[in-house]
C-alpha positions as MATLAB code, in Angstrom:
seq = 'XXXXXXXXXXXXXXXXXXXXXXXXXXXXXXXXXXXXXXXXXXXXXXXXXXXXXXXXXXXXXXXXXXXXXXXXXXXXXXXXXXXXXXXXXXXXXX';
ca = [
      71.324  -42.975   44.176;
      68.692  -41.269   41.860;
      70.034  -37.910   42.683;
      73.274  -38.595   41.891;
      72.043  -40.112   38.259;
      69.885  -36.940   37.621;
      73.634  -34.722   38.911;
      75.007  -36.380   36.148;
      73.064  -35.327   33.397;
      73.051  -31.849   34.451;
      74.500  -29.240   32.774;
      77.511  -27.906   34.299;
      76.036  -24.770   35.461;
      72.666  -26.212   36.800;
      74.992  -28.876   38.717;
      77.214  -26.267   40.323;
      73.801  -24.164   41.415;
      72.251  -27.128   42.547;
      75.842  -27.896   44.743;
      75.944  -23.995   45.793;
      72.918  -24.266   47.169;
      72.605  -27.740   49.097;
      76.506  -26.526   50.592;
      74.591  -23.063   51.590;
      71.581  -24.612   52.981;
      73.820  -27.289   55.067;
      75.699  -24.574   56.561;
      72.450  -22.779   57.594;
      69.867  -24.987   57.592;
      67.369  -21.981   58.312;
      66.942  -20.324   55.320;
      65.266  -23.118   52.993;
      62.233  -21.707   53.995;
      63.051  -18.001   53.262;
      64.803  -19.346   49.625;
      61.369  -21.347   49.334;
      59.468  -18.345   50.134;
      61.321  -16.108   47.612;
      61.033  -18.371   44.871;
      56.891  -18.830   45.506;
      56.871  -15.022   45.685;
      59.001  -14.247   42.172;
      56.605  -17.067   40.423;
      53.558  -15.334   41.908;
      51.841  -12.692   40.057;
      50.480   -9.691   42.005;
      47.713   -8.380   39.901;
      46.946  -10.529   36.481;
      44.269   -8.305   35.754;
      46.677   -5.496   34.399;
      48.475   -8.098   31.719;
      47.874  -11.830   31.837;
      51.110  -12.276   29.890;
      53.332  -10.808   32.489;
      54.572  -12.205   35.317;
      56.099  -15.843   36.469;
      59.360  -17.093   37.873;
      61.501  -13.956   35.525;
      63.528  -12.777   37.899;
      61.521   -9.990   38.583;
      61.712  -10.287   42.536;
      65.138   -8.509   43.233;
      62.910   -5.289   41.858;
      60.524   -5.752   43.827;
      61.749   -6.348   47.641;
      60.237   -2.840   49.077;
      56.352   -4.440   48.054;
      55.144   -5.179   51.683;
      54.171   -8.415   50.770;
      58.255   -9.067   50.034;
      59.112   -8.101   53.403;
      61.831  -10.507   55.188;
      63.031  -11.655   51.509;
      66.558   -9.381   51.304;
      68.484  -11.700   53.403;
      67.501  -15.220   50.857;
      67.684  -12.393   48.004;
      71.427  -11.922   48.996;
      72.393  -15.586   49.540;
      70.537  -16.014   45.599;
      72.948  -13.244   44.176;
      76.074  -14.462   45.877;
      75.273  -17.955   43.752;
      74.521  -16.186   40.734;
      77.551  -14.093   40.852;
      79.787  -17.608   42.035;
      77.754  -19.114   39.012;
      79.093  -16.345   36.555;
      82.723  -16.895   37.644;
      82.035  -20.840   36.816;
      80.736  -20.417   33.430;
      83.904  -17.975   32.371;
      86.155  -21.067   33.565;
      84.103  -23.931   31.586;
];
């Protein structure tokens, strides 16, 4: 019940990400953890001693997949853009 009160107060684009993602995640179950882990690894900052003002959840992640410490994320990468690019389509028809 209180998710479906905080669905309706979503924006329409943060609803249909949210409902791209649970529908992904029910049809394979196995990659919350690698979507988990490539969320914790975009927010993450690898050295803060070279800028303290850089870094954070920016997106930066899909540039930075060939860092060893990315390894494994490609596959949750790809299921991210395939949203994105669904989400793009649903904005141009709201």
């Amino acid at each position: 019940e209180e998710e479906e009160e905080e669905m309706e107060i979503m924006a329409p684009a943060a609803k249909f990400i949210r409902t791209q993602v649970n529908d992904y995640l029910q049809y394979d179950p196995t990659m919350s953890g690698p979507i988990l882990r490539l969320a914790f690894h975009d927010a993450t900052v690898r050295d803060i001693s070279s800028n303290p003002n850089i870094g954070g959840a920016n997106g930066s992640i899909r540039f930075e997949l060939e860092w060893s410490e990315n390894r494994g994320l490609s596959k949750p990468m790809k299921v991210i853009q395939n949203i994105y690019e669904a989400q793009k389509n649903f904005n141009s028809n709201i």
